[in-house]
N, C-alpha and C positions, 0 to 999 in steps of 0.2 A: 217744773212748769212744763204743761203740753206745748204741744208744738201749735194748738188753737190758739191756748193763752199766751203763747207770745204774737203769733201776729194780732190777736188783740189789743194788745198791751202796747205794740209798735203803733196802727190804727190811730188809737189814744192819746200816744205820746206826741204826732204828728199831726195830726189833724184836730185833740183837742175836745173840749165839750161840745154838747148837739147843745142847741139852742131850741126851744118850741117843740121840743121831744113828746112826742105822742107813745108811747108801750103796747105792741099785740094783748089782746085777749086771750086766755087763756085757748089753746087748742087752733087759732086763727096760724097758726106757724108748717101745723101738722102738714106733710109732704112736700116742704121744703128740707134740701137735702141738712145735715145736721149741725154742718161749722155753718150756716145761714140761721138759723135758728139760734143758735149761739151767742152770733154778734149781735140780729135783734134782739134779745132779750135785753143783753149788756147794753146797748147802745140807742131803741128804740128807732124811728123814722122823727127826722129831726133837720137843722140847719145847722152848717159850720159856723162858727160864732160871726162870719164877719156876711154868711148870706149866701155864698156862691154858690156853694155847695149841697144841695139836700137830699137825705137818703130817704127812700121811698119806700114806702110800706106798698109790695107788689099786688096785692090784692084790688087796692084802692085803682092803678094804674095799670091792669089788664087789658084797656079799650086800646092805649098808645098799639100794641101787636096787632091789634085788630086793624086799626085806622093806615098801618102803613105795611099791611099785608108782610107781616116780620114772621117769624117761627114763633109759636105759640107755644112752644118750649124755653123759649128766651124769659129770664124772668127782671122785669123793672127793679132797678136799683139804687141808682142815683140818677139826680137831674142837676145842671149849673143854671143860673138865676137867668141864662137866654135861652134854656128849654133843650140844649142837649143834654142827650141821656147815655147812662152805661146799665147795661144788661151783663147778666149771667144765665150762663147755662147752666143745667144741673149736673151734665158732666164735670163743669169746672172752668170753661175756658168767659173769657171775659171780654165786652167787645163794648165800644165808645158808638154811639150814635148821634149823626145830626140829622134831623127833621128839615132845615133848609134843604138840604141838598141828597136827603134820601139815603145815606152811605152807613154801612153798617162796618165799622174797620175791629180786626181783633185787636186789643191790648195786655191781655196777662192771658197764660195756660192753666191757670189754677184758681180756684176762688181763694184762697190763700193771697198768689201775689195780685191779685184782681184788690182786693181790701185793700191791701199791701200799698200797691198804688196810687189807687181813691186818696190813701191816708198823704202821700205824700205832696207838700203844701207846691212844688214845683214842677209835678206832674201835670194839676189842673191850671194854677196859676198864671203859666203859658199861653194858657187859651185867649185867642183873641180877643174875646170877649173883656175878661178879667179889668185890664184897664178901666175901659167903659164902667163895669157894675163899681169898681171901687172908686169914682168919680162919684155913680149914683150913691152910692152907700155915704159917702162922706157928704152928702149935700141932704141924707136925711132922709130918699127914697128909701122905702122897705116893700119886699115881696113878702107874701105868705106860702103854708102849703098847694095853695088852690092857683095863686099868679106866679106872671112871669115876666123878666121885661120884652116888649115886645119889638121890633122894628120897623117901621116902614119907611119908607116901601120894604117891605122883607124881601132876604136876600134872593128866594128864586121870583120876585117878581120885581128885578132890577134895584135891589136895596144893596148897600152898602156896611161893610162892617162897621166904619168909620163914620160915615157922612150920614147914615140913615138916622131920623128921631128914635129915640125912645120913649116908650109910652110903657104902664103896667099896665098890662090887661089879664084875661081871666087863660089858666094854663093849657087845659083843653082847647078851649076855642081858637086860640093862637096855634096849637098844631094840628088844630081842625084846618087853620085855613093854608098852613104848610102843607099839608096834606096835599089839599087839592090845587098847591100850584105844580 
């Protein structure tokens, strides 16, 4: 077994079936570097079964770099059901992003442990957020590819991780208006 198909296989075995799994068209992959190409094929842009987690077809989500003036080399990868994101670079290095508060932080050196990562259920599960979505999740709220849950007052305009409502609004729009706080 290559050293792809294992951290695919590890991916899988930790993180589980995509849920609402969408598959590239053929040639839609072309210059992405080639363990990228790989994993979508294998794995499509999709949700982790229980929602948090959605891996992003980078194409679809091009405008997020635009909207928060990021490196246009950075390529959209996953997003967690309160709209942060993790990017790749095509060198390889892997970085977590929150739209609240603008912060682009590194997390893995390699798209290897970058996936590697992603896959692993206590890496994201951490995230503050988490609680919150799996309160929503079990009370029957569902996001799609397009929403997100959203906050208000959101956090750079005096919201709260805890205390702020949750609403599902539309994914874009929501970091449209992170954007411009």
């Amino acid at each position: 077994m290559t050293h792809d198909e294992q951290v695919l296989a590890y991916f899988h075995k930790h993180f589980g079936n995509l849920t609402d799994s969408v598959f590239a068209e053929t040639g839609q992959l072309d210059g992405y570097p080639a363990f990228l190409q790989l994993f979508w094929q294998r794995f499509g842009f999709g949700a982790r079964a229980d929602g948090f987690v959605w891996l992003l077809d980078p194409a679809e989500h091009v405008w997020v770099n635009a909207l928060f003036d990021l490196d246009r080399r950075l390529i959209p990868f996953a997003r967690t059901s309160f709209g942060d994101l993790h990017f790749l670079d095509p060198e390889g290095e892997g970085y977590s992003f929150s739209p609240s508060y603008q912060e682009l932080q590194p997390m893995a050196v390699s798209l290897h442990s970058a996936v590697m990562s992603l896959g692993e259920p206590g890496y994201i599960n951490d995230d503050p957020f988490y609680e919150r979505h799996q309160e929503l999740w079990a009370a029957g709220e569902r996001i799609d590819r397009s929403s997100c849950f959203c906050l208000t007052p959101a956090l750079p305009l005096g919201g709260d991780e805890v205390t702020s409502e949750v609403y599902r609004g539309d994914f874009q729009a929501y970091l449209t208006l992170l954007s411009q706080a």
